[in-house]
PDB file with SEQRES, HELIX, SHEET and CRYST1 records, atoms N, CA, C and O in Angstrom:
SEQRES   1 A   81  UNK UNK UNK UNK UNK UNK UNK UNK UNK UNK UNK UNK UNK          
SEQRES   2 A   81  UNK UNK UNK UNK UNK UNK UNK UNK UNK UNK UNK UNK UNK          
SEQRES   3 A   81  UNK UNK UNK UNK UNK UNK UNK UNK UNK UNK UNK UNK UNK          
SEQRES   4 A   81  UNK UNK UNK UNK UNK UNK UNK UNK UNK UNK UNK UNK UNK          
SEQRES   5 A   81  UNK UNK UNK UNK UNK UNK UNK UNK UNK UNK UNK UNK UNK          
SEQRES   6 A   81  UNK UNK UNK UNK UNK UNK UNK UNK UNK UNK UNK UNK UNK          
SEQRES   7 A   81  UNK UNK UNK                                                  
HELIX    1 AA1 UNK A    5  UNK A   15  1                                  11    
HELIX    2 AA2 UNK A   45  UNK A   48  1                                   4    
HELIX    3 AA3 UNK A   68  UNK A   70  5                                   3    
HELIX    4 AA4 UNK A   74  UNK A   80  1                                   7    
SHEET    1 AA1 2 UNK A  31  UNK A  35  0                                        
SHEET    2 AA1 2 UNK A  57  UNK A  61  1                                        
CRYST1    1.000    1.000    1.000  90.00  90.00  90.00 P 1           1          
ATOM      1  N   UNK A   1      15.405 160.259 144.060  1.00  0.00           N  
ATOM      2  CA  UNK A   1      14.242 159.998 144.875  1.00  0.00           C  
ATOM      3  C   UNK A   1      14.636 159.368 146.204  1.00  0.00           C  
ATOM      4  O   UNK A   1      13.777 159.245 147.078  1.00  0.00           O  
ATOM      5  N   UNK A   2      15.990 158.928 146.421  1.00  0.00           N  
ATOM      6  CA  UNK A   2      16.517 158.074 147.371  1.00  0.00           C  
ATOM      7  C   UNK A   2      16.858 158.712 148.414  1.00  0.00           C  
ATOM      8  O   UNK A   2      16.732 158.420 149.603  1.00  0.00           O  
ATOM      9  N   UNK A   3      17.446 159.903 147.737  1.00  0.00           N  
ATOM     10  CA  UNK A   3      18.218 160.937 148.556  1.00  0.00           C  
ATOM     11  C   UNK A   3      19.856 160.398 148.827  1.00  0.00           C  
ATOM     12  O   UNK A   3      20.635 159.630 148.262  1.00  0.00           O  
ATOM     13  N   UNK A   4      19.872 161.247 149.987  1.00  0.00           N  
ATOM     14  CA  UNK A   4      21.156 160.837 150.092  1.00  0.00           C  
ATOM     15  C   UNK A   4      21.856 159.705 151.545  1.00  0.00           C  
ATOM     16  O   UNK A   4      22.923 159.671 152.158  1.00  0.00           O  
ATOM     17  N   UNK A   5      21.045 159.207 151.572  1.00  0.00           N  
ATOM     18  CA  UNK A   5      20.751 158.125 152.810  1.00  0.00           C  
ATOM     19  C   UNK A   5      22.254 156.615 152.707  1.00  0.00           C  
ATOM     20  O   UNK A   5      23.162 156.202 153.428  1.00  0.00           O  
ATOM     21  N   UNK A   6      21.688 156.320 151.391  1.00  0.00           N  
ATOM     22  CA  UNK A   6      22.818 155.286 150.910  1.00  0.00           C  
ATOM     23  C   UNK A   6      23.902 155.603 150.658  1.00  0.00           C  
ATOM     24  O   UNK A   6      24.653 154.658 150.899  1.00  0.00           O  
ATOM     25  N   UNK A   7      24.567 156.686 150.185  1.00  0.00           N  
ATOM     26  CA  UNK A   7      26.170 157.620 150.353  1.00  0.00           C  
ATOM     27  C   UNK A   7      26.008 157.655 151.533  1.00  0.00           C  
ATOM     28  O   UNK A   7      26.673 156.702 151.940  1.00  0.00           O  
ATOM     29  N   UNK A   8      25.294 158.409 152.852  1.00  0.00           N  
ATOM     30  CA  UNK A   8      26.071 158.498 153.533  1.00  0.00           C  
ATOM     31  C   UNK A   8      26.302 157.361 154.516  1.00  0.00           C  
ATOM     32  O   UNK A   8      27.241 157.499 155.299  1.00  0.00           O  
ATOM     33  N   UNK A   9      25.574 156.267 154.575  1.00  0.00           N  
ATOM     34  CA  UNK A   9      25.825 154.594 155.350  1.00  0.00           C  
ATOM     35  C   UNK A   9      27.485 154.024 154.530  1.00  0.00           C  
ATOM     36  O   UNK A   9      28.501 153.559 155.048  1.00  0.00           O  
ATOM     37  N   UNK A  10      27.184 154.291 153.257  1.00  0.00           N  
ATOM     38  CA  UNK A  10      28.118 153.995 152.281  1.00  0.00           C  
ATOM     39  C   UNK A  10      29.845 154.665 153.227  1.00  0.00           C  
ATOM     40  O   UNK A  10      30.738 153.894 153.578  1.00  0.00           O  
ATOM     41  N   UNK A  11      29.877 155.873 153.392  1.00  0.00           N  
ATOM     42  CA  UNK A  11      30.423 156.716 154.107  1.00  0.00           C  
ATOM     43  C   UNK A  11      31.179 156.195 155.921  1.00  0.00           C  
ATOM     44  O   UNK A  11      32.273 156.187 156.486  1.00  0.00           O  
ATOM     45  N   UNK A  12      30.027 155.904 156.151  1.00  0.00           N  
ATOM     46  CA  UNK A  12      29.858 155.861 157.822  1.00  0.00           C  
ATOM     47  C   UNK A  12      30.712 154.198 157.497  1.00  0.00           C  
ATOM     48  O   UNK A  12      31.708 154.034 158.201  1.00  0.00           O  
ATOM     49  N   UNK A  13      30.448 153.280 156.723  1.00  0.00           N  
ATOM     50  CA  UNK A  13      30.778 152.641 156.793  1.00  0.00           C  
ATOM     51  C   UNK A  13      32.317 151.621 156.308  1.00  0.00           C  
ATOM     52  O   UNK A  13      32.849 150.553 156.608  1.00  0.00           O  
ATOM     53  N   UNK A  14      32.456 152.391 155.700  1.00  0.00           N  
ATOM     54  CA  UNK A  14      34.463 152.522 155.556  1.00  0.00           C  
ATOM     55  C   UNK A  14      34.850 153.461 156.183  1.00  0.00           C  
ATOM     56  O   UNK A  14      36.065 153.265 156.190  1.00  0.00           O  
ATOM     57  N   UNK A  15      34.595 154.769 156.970  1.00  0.00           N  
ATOM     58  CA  UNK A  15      35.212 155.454 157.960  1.00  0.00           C  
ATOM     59  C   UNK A  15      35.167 155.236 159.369  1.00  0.00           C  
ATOM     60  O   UNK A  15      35.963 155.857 160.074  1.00  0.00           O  
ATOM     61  N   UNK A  16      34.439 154.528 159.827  1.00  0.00           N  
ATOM     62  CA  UNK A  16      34.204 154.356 161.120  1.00  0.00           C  
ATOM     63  C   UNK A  16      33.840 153.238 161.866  1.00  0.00           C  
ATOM     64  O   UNK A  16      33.714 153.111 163.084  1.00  0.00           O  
ATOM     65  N   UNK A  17      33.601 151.980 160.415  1.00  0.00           N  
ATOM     66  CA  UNK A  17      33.531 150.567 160.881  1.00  0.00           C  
ATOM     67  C   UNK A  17      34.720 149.743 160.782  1.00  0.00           C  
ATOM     68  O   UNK A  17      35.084 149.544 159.623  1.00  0.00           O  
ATOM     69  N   UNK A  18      35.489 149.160 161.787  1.00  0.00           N  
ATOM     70  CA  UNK A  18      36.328 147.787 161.265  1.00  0.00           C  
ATOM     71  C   UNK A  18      35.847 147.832 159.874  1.00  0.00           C  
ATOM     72  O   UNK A  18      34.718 147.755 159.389  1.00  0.00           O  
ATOM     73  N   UNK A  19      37.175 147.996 159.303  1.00  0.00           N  
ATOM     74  CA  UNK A  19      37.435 146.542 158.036  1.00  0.00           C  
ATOM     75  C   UNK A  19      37.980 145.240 158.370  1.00  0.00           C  
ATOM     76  O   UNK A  19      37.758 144.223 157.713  1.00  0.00           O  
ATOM     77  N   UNK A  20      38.360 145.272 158.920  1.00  0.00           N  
ATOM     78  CA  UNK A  20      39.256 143.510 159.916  1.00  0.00           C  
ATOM     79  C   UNK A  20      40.619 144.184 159.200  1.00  0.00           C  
ATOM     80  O   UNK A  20      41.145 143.287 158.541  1.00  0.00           O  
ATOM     81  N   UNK A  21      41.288 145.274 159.099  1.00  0.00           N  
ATOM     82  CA  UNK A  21      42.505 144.962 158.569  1.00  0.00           C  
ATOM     83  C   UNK A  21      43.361 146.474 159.068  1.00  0.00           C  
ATOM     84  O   UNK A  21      42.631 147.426 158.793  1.00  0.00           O  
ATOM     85  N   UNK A  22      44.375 146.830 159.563  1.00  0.00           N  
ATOM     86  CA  UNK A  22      44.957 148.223 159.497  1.00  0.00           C  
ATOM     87  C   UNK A  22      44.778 148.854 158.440  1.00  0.00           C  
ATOM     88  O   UNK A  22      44.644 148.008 157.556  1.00  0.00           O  
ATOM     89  N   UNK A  23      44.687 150.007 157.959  1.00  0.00           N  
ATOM     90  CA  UNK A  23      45.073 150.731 156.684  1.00  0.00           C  
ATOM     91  C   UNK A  23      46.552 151.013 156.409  1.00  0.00           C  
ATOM     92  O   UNK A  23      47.041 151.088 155.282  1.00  0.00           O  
ATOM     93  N   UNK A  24      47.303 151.183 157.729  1.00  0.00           N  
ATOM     94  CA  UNK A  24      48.091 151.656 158.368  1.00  0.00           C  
ATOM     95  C   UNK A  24      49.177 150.535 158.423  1.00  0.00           C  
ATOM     96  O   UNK A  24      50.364 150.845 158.522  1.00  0.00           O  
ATOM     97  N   UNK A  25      48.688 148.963 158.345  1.00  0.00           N  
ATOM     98  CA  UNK A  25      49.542 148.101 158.025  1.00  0.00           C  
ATOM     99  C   UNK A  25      50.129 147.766 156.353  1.00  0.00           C  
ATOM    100  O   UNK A  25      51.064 147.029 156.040  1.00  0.00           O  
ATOM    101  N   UNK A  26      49.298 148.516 155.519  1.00  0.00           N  
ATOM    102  CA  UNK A  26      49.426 148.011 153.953  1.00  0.00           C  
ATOM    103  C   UNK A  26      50.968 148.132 153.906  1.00  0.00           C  
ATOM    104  O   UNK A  26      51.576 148.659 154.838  1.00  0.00           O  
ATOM    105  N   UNK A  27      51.361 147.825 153.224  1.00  0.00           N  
ATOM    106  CA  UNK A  27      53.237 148.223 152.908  1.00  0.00           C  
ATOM    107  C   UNK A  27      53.332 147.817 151.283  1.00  0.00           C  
ATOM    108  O   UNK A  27      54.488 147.737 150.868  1.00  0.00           O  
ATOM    109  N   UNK A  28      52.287 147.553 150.327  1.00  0.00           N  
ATOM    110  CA  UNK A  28      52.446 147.291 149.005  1.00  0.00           C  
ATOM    111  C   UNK A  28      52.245 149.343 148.598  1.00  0.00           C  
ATOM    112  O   UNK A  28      51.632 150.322 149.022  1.00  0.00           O  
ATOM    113  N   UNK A  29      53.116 149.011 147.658  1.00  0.00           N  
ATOM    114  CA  UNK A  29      52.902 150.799 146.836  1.00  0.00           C  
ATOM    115  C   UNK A  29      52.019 150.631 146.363  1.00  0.00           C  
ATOM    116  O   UNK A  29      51.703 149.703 145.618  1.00  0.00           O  
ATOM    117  N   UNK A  30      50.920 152.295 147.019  1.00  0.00           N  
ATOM    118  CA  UNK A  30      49.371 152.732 146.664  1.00  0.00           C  
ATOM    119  C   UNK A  30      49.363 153.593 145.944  1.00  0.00           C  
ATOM    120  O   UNK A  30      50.452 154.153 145.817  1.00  0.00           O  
ATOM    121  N   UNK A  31      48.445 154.025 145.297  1.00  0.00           N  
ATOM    122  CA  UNK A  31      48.257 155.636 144.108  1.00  0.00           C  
ATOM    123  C   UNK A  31      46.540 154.854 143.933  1.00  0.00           C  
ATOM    124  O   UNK A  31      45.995 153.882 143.411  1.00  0.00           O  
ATOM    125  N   UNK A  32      46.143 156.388 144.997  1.00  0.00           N  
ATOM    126  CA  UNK A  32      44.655 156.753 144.532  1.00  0.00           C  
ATOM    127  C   UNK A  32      44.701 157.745 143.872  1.00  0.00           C  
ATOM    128  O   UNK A  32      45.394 158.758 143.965  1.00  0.00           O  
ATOM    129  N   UNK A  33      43.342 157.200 142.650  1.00  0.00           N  
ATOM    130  CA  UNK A  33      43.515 158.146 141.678  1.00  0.00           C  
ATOM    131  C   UNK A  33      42.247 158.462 141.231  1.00  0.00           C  
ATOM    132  O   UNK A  33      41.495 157.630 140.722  1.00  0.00           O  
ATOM    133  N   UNK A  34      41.924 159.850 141.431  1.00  0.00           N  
ATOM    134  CA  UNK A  34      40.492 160.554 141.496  1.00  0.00           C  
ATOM    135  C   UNK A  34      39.846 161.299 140.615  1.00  0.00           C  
ATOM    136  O   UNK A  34      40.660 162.031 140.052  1.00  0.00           O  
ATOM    137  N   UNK A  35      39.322 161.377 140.427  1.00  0.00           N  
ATOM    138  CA  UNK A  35      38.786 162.943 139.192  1.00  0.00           C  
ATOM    139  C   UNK A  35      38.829 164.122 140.032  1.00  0.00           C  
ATOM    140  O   UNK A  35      38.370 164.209 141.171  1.00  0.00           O  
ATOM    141  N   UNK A  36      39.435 165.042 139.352  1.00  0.00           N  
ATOM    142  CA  UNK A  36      38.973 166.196 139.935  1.00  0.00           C  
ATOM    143  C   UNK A  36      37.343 166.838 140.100  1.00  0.00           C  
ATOM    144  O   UNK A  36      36.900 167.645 140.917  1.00  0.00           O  
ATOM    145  N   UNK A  37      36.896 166.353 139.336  1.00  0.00           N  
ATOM    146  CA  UNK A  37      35.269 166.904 138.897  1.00  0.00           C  
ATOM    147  C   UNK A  37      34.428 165.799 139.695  1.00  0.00           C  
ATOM    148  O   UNK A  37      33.219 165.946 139.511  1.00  0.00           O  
ATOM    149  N   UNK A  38      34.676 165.002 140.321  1.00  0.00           N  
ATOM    150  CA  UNK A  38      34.203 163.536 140.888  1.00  0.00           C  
ATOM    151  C   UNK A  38      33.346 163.959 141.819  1.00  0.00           C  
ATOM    152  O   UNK A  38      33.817 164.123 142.945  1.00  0.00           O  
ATOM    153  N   UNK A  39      31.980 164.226 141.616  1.00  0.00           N  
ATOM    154  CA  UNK A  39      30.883 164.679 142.637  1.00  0.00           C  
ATOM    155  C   UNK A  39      30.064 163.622 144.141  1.00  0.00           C  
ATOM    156  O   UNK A  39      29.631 163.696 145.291  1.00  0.00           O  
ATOM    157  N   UNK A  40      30.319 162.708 142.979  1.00  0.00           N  
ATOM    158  CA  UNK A  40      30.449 161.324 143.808  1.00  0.00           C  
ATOM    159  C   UNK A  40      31.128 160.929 144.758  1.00  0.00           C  
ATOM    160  O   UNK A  40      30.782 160.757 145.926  1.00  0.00           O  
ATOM    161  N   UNK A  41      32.251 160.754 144.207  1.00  0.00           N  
ATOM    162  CA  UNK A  41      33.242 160.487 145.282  1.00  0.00           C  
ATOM    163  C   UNK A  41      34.536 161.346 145.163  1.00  0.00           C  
ATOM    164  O   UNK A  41      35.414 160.898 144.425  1.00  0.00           O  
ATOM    165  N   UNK A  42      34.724 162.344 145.703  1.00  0.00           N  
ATOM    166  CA  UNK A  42      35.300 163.987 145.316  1.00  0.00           C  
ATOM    167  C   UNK A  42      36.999 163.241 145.831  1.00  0.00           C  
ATOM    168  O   UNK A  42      37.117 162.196 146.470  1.00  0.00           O  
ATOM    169  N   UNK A  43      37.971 163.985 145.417  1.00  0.00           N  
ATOM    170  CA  UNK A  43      39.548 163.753 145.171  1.00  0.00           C  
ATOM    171  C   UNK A  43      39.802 163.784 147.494  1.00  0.00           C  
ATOM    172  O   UNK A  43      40.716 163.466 148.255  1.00  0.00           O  
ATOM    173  N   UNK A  44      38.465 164.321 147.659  1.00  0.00           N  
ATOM    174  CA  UNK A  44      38.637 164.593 149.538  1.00  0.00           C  
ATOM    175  C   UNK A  44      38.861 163.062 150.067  1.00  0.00           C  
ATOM    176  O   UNK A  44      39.621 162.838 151.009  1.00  0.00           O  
ATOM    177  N   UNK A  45      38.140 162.019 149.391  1.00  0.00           N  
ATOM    178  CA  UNK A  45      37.636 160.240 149.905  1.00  0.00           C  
ATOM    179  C   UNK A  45      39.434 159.802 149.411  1.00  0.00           C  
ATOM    180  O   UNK A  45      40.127 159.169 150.207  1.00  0.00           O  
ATOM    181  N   UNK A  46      39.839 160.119 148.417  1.00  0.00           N  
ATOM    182  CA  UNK A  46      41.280 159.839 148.163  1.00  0.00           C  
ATOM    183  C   UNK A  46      42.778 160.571 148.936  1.00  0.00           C  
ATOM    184  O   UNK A  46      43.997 160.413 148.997  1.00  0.00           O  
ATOM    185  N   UNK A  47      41.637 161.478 149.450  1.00  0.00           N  
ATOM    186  CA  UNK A  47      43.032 162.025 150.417  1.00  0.00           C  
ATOM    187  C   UNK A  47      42.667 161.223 151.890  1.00  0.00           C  
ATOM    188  O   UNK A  47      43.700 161.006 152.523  1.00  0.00           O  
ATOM    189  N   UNK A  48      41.917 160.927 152.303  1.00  0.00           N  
ATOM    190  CA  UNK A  48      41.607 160.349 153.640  1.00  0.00           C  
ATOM    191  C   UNK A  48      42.076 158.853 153.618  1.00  0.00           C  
ATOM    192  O   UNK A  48      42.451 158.252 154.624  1.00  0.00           O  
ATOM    193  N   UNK A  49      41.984 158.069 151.761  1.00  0.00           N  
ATOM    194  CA  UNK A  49      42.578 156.623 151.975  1.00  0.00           C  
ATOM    195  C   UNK A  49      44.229 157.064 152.052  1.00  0.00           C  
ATOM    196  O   UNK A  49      44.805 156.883 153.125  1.00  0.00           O  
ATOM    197  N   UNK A  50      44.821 157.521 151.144  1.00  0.00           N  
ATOM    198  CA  UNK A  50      46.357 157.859 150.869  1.00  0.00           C  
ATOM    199  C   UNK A  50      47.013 158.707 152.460  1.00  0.00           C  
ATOM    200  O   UNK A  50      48.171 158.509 152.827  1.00  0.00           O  
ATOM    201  N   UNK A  51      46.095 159.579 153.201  1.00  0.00           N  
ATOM    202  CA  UNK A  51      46.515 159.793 154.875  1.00  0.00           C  
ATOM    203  C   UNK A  51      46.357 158.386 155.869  1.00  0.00           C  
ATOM    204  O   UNK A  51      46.508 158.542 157.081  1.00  0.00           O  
ATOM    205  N   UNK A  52      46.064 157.076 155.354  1.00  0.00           N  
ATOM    206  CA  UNK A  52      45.823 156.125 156.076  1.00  0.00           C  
ATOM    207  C   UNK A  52      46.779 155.043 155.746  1.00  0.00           C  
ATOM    208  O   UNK A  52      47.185 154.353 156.680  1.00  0.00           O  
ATOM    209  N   UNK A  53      47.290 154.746 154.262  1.00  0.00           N  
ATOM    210  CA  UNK A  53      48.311 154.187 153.945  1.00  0.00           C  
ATOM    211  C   UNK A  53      49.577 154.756 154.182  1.00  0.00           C  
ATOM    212  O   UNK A  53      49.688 155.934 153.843  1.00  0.00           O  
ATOM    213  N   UNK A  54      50.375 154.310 154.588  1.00  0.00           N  
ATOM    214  CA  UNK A  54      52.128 154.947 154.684  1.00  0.00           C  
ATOM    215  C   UNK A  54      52.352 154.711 153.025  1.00  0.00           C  
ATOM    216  O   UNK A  54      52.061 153.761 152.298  1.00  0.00           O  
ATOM    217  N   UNK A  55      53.020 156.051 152.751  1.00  0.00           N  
ATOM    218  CA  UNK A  55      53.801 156.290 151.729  1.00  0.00           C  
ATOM    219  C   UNK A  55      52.764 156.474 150.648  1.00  0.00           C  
ATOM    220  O   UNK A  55      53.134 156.963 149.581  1.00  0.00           O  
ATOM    221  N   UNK A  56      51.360 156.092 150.835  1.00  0.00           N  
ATOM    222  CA  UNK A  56      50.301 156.282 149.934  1.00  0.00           C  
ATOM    223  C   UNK A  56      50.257 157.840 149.025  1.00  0.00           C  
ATOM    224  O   UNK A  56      50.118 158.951 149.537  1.00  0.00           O  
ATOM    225  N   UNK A  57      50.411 157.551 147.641  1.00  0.00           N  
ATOM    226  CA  UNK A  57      50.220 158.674 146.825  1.00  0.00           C  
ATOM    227  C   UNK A  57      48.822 159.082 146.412  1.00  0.00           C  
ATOM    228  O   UNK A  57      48.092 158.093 146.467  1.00  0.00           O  
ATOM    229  N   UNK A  58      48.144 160.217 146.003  1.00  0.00           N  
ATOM    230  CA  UNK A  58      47.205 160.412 145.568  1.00  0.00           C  
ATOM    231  C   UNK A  58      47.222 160.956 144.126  1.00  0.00           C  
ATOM    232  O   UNK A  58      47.747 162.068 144.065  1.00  0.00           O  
ATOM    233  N   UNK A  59      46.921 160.616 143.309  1.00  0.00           N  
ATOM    234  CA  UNK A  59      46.285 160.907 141.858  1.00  0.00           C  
ATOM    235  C   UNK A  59      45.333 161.962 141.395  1.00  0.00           C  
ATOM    236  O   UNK A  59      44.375 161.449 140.817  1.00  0.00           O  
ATOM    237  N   UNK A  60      45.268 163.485 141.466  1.00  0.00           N  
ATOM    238  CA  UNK A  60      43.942 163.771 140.771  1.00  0.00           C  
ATOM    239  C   UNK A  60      44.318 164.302 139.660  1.00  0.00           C  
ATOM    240  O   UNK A  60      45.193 165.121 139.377  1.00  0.00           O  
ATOM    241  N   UNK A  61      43.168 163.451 138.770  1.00  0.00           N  
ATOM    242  CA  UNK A  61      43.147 164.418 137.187  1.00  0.00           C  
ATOM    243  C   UNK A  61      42.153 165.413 137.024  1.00  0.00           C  
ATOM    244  O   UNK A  61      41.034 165.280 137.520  1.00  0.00           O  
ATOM    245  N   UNK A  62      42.565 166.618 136.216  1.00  0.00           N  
ATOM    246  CA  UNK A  62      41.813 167.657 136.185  1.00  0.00           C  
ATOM    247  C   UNK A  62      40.964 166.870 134.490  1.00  0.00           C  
ATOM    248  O   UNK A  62      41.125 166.079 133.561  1.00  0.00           O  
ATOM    249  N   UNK A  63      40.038 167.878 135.121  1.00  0.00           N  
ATOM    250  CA  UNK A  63      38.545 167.868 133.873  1.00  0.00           C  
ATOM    251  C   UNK A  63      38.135 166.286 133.941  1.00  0.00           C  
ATOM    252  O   UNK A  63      37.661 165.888 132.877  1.00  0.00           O  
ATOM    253  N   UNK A  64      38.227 165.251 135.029  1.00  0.00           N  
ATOM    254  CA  UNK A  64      37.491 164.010 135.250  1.00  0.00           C  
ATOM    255  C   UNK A  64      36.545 163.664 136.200  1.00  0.00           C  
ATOM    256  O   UNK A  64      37.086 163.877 137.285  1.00  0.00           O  
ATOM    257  N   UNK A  65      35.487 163.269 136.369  1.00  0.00           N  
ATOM    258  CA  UNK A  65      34.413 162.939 136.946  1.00  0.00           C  
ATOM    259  C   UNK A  65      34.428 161.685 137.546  1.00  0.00           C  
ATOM    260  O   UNK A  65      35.474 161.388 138.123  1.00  0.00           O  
ATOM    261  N   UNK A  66      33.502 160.860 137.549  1.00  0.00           N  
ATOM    262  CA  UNK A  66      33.757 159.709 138.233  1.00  0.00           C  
ATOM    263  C   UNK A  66      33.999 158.632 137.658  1.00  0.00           C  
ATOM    264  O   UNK A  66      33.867 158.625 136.434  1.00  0.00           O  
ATOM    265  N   UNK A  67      34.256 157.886 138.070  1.00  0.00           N  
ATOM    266  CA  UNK A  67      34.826 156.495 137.812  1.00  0.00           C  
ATOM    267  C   UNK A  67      36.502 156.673 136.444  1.00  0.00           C  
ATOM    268  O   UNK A  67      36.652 156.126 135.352  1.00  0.00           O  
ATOM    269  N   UNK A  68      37.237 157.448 137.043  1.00  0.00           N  
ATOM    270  CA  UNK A  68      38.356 157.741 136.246  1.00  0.00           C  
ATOM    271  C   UNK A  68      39.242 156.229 135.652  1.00  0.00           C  
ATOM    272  O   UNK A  68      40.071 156.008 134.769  1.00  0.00           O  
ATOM    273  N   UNK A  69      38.787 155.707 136.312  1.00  0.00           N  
ATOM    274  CA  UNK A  69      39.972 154.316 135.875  1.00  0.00           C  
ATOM    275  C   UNK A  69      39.089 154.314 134.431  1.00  0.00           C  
ATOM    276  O   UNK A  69      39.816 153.723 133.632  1.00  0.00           O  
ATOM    277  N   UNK A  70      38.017 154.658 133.842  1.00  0.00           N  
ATOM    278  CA  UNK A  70      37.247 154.054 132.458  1.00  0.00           C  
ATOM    279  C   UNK A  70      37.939 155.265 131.718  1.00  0.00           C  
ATOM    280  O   UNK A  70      37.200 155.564 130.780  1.00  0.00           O  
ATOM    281  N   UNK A  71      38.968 156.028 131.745  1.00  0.00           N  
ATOM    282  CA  UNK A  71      39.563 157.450 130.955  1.00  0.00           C  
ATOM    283  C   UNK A  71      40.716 156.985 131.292  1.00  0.00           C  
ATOM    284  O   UNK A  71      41.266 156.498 130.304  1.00  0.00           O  
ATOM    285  N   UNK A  72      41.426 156.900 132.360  1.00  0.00           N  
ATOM    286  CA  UNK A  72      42.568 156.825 132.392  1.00  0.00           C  
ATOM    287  C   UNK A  72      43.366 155.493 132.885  1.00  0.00           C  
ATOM    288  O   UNK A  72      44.124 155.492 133.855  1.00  0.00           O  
ATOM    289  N   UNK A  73      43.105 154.453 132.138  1.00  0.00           N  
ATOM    290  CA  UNK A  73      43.050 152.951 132.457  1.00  0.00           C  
ATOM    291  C   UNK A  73      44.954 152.716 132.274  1.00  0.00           C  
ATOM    292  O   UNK A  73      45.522 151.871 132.965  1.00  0.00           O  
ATOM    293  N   UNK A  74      45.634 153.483 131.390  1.00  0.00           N  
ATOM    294  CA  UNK A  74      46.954 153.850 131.153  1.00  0.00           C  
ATOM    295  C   UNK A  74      47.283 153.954 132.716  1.00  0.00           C  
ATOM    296  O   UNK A  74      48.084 153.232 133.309  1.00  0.00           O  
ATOM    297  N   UNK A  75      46.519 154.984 133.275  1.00  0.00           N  
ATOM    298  CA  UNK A  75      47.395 155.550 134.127  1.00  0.00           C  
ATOM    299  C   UNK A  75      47.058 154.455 135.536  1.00  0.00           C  
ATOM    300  O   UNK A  75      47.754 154.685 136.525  1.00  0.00           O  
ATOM    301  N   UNK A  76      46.279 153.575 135.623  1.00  0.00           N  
ATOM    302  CA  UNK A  76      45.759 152.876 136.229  1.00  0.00           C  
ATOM    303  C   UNK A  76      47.264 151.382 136.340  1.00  0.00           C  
ATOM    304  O   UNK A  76      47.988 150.907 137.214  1.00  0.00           O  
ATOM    305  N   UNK A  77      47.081 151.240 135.243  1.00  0.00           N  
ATOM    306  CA  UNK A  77      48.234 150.251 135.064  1.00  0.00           C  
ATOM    307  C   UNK A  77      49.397 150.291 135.663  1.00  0.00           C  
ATOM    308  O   UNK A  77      49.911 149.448 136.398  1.00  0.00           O  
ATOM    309  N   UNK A  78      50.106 152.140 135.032  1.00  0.00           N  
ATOM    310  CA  UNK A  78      51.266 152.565 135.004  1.00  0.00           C  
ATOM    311  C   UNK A  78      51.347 152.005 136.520  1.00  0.00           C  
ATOM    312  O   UNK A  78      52.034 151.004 136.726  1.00  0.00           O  
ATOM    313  N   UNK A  79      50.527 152.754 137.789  1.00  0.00           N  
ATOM    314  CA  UNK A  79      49.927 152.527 139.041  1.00  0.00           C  
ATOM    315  C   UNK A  79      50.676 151.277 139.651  1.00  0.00           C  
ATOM    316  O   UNK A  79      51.558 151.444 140.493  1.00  0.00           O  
ATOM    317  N   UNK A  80      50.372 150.240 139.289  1.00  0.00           N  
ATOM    318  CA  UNK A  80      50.518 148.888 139.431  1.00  0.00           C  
ATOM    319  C   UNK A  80      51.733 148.059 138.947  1.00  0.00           C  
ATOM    320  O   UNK A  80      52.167 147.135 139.635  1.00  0.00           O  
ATOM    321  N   UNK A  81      52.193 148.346 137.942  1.00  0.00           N  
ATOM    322  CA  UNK A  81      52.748 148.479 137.123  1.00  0.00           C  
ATOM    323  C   UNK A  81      54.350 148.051 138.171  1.00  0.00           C  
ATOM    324  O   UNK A  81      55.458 148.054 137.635  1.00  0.00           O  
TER     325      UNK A  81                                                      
END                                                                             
């Protein structure tokens, strides 16, 4: 009933507002990790953070939807790890 008003502020607003910080300065090892099936927030929002981090990896699992860290919490760790 909302539409799609709040995704796209949601949107506008980590792509095009200051965060106060480089993306481009991080230097800790990254791995975004996406669903492939993620309608929400599609494996595209994880290639645009991982093109902004140096050395940033991207993660997609096939046959996952959103919020993948609640399926693949293993692989979340390994990540960090």
């Amino acid at each position: 009933a909302q539409g799609s008003v709040g995704m796209a502020a949601d949107i506008v607003s980590y792509t095009m507002a200051p965060w106060g910080f480089d993306l481009a300065a991080v230097g800790a090892p990254t791995t975004a990790l996406y669903g492939a099936d993620d309608e929400s927030v599609p494996p595209a929002h994880g290639r645009w953070y991982a093109g902004q981090v140096p050395g940033a990896e991207l993660g997609v699992v096939p046959g996952i939807g959103h919020l993948v860290a609640l399926t693949r919490w293993a692989d979340v760790l390994a990540a960090v790890a």
